[in-house]
VEXNU-492238 format. One record per residue (C-alpha): residue number from 1; residue in three letters; y negated, x, z negated. Coordinates in steps of 0.2 Angstrom, whole numbers, plus 2048, in hexadecimal, padded with zeros to 3 digits. Layout:
N
ATOM  seq  type    Y    X    Z
ATOM  NUM   ALA    Y    X    Z
...
This chain:
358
ATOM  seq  type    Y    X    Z
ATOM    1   UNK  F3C  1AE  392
ATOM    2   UNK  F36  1A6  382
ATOM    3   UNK  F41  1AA  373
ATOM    4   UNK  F41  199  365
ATOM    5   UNK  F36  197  357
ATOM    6   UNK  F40  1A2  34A
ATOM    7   UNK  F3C  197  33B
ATOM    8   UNK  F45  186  344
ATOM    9   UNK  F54  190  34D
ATOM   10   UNK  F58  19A  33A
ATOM   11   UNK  F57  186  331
ATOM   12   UNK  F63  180  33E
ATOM   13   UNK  F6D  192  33C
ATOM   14   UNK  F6D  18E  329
ATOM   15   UNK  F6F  17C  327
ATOM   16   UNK  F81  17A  327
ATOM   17   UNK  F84  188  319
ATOM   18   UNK  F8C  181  30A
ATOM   19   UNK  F82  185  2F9
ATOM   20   UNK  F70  189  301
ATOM   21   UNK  F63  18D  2F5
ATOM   22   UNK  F55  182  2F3
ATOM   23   UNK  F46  18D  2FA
ATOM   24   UNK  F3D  180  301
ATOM   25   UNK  F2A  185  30A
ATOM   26   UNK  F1E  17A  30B
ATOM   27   UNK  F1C  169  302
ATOM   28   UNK  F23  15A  30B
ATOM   29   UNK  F1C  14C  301
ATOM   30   UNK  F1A  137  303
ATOM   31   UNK  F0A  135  307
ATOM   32   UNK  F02  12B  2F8
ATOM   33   UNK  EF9  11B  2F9
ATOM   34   UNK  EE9  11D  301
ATOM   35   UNK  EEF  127  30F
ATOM   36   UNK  EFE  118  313
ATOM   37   UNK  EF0  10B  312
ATOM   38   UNK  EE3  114  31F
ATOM   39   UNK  EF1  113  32A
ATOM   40   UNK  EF6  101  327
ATOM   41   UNK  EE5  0FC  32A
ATOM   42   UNK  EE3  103  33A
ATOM   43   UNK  EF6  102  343
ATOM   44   UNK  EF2  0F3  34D
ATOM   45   UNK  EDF  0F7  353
ATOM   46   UNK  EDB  101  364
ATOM   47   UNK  ED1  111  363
ATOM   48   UNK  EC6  116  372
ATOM   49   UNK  ECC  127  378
ATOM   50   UNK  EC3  137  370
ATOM   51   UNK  ECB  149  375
ATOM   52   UNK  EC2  154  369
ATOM   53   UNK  EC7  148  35B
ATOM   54   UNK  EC3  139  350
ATOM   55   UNK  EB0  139  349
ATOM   56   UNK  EB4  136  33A
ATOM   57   UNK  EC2  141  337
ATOM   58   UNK  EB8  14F  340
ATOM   59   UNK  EAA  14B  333
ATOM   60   UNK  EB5  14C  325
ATOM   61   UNK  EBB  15B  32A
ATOM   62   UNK  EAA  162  32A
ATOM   63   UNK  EA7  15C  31A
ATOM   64   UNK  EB5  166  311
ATOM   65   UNK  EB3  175  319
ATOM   66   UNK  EA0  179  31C
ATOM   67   UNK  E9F  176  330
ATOM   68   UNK  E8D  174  334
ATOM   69   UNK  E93  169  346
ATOM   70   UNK  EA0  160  346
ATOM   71   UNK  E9B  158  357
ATOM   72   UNK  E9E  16B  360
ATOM   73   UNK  EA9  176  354
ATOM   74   UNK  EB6  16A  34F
ATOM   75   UNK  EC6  165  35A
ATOM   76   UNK  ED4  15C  355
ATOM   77   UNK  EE6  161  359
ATOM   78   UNK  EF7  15D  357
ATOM   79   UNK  EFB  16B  347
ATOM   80   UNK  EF4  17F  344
ATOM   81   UNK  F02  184  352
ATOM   82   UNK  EFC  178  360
ATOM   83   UNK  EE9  17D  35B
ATOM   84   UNK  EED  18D  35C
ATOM   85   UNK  EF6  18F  36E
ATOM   86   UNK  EE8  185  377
ATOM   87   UNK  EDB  192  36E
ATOM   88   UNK  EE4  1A1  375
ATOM   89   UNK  EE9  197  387
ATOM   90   UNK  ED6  192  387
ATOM   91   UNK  ECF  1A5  384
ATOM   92   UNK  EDA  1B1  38B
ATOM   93   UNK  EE0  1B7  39D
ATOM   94   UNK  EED  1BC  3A4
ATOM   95   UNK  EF0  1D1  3A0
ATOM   96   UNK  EE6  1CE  38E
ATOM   97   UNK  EEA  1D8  37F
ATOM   98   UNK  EEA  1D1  36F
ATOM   99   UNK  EEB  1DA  35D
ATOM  100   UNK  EF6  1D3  351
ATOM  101   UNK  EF9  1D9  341
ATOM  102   UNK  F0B  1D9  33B
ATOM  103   UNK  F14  1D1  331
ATOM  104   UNK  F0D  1C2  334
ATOM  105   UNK  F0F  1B0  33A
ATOM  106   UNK  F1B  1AE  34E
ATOM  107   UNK  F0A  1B0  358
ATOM  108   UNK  F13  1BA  367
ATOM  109   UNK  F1A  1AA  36E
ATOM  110   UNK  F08  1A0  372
ATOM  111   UNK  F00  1AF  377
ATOM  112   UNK  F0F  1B3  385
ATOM  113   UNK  F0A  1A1  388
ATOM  114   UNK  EF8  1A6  38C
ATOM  115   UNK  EFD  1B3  399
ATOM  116   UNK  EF8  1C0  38B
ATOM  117   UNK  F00  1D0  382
ATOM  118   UNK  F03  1D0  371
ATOM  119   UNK  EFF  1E2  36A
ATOM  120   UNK  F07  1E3  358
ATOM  121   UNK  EFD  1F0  34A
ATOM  122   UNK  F09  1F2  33C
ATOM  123   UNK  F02  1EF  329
ATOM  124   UNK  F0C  1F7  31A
ATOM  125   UNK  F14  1F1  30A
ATOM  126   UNK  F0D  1FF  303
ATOM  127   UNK  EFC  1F8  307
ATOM  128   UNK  EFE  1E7  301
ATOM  129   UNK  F02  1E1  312
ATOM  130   UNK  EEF  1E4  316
ATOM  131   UNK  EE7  1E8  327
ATOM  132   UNK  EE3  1F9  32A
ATOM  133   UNK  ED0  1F7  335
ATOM  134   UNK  ED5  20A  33C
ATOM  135   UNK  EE3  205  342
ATOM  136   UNK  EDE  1F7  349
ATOM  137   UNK  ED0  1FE  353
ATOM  138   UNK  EDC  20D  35A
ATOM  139   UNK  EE7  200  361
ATOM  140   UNK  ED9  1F7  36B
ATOM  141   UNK  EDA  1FB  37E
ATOM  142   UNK  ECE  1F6  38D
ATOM  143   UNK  ED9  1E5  38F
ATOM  144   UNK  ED6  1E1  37B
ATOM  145   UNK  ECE  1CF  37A
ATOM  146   UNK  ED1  1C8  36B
ATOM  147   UNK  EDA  1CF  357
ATOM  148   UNK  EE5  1C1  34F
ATOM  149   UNK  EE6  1BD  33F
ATOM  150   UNK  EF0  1B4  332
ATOM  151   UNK  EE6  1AD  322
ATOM  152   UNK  EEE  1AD  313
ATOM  153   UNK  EFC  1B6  31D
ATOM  154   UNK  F0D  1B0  321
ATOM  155   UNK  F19  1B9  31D
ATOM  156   UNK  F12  1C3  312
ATOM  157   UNK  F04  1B8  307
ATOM  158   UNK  EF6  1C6  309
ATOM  159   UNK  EE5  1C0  307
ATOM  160   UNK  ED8  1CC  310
ATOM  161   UNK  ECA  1CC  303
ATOM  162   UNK  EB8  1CB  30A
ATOM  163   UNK  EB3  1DD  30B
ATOM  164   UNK  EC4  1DE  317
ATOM  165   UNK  EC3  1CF  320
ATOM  166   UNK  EB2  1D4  324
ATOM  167   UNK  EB8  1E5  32A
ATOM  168   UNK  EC2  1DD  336
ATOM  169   UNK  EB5  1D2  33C
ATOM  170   UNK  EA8  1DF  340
ATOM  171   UNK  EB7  1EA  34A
ATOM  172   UNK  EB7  1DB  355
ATOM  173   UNK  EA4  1D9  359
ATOM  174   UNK  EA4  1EC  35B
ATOM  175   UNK  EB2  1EB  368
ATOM  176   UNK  EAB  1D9  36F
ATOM  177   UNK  EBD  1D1  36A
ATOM  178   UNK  EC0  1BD  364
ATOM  179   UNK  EC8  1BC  355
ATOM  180   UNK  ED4  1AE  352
ATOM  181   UNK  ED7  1A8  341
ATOM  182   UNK  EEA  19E  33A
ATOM  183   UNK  EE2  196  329
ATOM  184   UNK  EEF  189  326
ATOM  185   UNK  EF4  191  313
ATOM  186   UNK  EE2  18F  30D
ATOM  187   UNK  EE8  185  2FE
ATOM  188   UNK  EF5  190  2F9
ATOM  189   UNK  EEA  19F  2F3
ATOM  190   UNK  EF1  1A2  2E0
ATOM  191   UNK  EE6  1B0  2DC
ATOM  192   UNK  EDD  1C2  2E0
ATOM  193   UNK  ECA  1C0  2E9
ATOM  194   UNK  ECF  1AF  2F0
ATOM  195   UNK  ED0  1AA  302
ATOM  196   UNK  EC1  1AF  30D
ATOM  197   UNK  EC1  1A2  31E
ATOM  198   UNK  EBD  1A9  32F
ATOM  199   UNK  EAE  19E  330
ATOM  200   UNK  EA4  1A6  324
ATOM  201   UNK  EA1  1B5  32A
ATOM  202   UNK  E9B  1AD  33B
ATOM  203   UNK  E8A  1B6  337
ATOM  204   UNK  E92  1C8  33C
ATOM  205   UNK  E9C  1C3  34A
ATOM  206   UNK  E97  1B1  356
ATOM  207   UNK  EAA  1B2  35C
ATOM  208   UNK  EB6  1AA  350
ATOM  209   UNK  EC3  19D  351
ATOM  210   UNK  ECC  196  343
ATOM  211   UNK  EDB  18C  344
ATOM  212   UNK  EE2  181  336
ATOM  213   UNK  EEE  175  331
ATOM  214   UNK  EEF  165  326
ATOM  215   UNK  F01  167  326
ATOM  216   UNK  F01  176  31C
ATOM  217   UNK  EF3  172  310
ATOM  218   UNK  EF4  15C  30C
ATOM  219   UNK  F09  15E  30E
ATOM  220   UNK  F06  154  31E
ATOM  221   UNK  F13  15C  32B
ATOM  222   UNK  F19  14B  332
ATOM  223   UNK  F09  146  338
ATOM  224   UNK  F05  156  341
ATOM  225   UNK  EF1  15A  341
ATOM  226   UNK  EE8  168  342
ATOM  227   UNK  ED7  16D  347
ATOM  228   UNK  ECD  17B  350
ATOM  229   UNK  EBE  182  349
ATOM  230   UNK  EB4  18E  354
ATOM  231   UNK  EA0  18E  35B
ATOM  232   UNK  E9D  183  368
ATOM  233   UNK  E9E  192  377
ATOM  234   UNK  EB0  195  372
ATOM  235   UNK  EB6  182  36E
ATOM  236   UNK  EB1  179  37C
ATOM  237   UNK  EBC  186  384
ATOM  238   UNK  EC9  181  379
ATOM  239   UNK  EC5  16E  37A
ATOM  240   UNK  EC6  16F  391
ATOM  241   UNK  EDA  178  38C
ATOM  242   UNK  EDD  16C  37E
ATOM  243   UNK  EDA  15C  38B
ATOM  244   UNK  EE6  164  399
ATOM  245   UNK  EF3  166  38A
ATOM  246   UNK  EF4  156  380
ATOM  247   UNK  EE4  14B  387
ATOM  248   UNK  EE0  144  371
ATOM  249   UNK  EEC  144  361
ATOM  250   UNK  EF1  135  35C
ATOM  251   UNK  EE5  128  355
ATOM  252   UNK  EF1  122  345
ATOM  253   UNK  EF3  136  341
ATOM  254   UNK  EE1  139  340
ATOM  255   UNK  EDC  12A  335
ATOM  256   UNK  EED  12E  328
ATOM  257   UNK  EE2  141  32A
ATOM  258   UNK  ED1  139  325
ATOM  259   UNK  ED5  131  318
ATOM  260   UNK  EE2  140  310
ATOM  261   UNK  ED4  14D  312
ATOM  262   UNK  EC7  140  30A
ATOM  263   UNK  ED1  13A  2FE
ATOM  264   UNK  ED6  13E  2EB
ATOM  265   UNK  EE3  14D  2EA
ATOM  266   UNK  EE9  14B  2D9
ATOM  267   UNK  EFB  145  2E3
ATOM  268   UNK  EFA  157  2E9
ATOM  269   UNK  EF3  162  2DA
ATOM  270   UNK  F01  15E  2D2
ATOM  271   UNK  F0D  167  2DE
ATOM  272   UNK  F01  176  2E4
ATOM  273   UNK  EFD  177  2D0
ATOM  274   UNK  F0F  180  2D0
ATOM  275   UNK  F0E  18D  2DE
ATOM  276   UNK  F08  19B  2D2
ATOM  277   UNK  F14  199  2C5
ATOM  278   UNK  F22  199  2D2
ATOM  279   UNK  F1A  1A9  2DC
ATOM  280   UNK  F1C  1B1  2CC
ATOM  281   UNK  F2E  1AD  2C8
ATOM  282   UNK  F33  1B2  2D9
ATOM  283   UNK  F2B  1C3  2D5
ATOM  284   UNK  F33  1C2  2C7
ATOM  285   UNK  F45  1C0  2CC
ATOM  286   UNK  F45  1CB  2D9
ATOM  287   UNK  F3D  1D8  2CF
ATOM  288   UNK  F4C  1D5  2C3
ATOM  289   UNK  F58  1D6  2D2
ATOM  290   UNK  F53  1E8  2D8
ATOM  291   UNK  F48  1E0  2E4
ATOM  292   UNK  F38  1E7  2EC
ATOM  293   UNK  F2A  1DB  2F1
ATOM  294   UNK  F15  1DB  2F0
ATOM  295   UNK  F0F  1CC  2E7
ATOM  296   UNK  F08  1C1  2F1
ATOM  297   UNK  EF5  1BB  2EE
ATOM  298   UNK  EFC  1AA  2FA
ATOM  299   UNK  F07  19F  300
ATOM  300   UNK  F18  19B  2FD
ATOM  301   UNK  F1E  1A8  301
ATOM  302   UNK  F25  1BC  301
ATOM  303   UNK  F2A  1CA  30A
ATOM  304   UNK  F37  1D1  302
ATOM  305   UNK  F3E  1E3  303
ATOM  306   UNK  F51  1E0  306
ATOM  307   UNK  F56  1F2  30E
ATOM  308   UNK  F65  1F1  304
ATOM  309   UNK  F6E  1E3  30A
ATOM  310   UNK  F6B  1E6  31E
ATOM  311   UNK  F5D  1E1  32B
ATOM  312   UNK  F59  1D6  339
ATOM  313   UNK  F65  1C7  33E
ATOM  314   UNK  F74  1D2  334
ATOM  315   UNK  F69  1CE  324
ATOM  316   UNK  F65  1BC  328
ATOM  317   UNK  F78  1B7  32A
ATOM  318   UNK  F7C  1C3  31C
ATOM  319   UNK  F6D  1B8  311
ATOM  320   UNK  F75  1A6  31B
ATOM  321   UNK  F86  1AA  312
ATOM  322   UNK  F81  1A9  302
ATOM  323   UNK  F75  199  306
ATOM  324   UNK  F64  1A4  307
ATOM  325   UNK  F5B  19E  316
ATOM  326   UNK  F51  1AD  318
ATOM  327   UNK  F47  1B3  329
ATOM  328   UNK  F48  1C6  32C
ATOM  329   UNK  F39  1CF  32D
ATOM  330   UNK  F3A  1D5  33E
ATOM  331   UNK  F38  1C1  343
ATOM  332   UNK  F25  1C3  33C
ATOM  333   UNK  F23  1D4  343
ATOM  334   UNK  F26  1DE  335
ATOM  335   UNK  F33  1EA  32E
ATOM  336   UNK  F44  1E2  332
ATOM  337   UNK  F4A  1E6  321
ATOM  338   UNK  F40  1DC  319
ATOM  339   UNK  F45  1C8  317
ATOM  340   UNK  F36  1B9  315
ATOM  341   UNK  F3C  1B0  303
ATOM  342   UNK  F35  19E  2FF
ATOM  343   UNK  F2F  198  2F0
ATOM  344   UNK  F28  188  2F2
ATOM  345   UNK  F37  17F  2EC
ATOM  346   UNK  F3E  17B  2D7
ATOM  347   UNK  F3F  188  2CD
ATOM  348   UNK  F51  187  2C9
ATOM  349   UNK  F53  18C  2DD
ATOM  350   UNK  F49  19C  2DC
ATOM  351   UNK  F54  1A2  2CE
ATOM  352   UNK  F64  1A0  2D6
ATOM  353   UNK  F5B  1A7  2E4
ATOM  354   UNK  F5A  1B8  2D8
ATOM  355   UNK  F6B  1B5  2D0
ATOM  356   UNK  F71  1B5  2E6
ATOM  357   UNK  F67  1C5  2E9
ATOM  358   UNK  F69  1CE  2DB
């Protein structure tokens, strides 16, 4: 039986506790003019269906990220999550193995969905939370299909660099696996080599999907859109799933999505603008605190080493009573005494958050 998405059933564990700290994730933001006046322009006029989705957004799409078609290696879908579940339905059967490096983002779930084994390789603190290509490949077993990945990760806000994203790529065209790509914190990358997309490295390996979210990277979580990017063997796979599963997104969603991705993002500059300096007083505090955590090159957020104070669910109620709302590491895969801090909220909440800790 499937367990709950640990992120939602923690916030509904947590949202009754008096005093929480104000660790909020990712930005929830009005959407600014431009985006509101798309939408009221076309609220009252019929769209003929399209399953891949819109043209135009498609297009768009394209345009920002580099895709050479968006006719065959763009679909639409309702957020990263969604995308992501139809890929893996669409690609694997039943008795499959797939690699999953841990720590990393609640993955088990939708590939359980697909009939598949997840197959867990650890990756260390110690290393910086990168994957170990060794390891990886002694884990690979005759019912190995496909290595998933998470990039910028979450929990941890590693960023493979180039030299080891392309490592990772060339164990999957040696062992004939599909590798499936979680993008969604692109725009969250604060520094070190930068973040590397799936897509580029195409040339080594024909077999790549990437998932990604406009959620995460335009603050737009209440719309819910995301797309899949893959060559056009493997995404009209994904498109036949996709049309069992949901038929089209929503025609208003798409057009608020075209015109937030085309767009200026000054409204949103000004509140990504901030990640750094708040990553770095997070660091900071905990460091202060007696805390152990590796830096993360992205996101908004870390895996801290919290051994001290208890593991597991034991931990999170422990963090819940003095208002931290804090998911264990064990949720992501990882070691269970380590807890997943947030920094994407004020300042003043992350060093209350150290005051609480320490």
């Amino acid at each position: 039986m499937l367990e709950r998405l640990p992120a939602l059933s923690l916030a509904e564990r947590g949202a009754s506790r008096p005093d929480p700290v104000d660790l909020a994730g990712v930005p929830v933001l009005p959407m600014p003019d431009h985006v509101v006046e798309a939408v009221r322009r076309v609220a009252g006029v019929p769209f003929p269906r399209v399953s891949r989705g819109s043209p135009t957004l498609r297009a768009a799409l394209a345009t920002s990220i580099g895709a050479a078609d968006p006719e065959h290696e763009l679909l639409v879908t309702h957020g990263a999550q969604h995308g992501m579940s139809v890929a893996l339905r669409a690609l694997l059967e039943p008795g499959d193995e797939v690699l999953i490096p841990v720590p990393t983002y609640f993955f088990d779930g939708m590939v359980t969905m697909a009939g598949a084994r997840p197959v867990h390789v650890r990756t260390r603190a110690e290393d910086g939370w990168a994957v170990d290509p060794a390891a990886l490949e002694a884990a690979v077993t005759p019912a190995t299909r496909a290595l998933l990945l998470c990039n910028p990760n979450n929990p941890t806000g590693h960023t493979p660099d180039a030299a080891e994203l392309g490592a990772l790529v060339d164990l999957a065209a040696r062992r004939g696996l599909v590798v499936l790509s979680d993008e969604s914190y692109e725009s969250y990358v604060h520094d070190g080599p930068g973040y590397v997309p799936l897509q580029h490295l195409r040339h080594r390996h024909p077999d790549l999907v990437t998932v990604t979210s406009l959620s995460k990277n335009y603050a737009f979580t209440h719309w819910r859109i995301g797309y899949v990017h893959a060559p056009r063997h493997l995404l009209d796979r994904v498109h036949t799933a996709f049309e069992w599963d949901a038929v089209n997104v929503g025609d208003i969603p798409q057009a608020a999505a075209e015109a937030v991705v085309t767009g200026p993002r000054d409204w949103l500059d000004a509140v990504f603008s901030g990640f750094r300096a708040r990553r770095d007083l997070l660091v900071d505090v905990l460091g202060r605190a007696g805390i152990g955590v590796v830096r993360p090159t992205a996101g908004i957020f870390a895996l801290a080493d919290l051994g001290r104070l208890g593991a597991g669910r034991a931990l999170e109620d422990l963090l819940l009573g003095r208002g931290i709302v804090a998911l264990a590491g064990d949720a992501f895969g990882g070691p269970a005494d380590h807890a997943r801090l947030l920094y994407g909220g004020p300042e003043a909440g992350i060093a209350e958050l150290g005051r609480r800790l320490g």
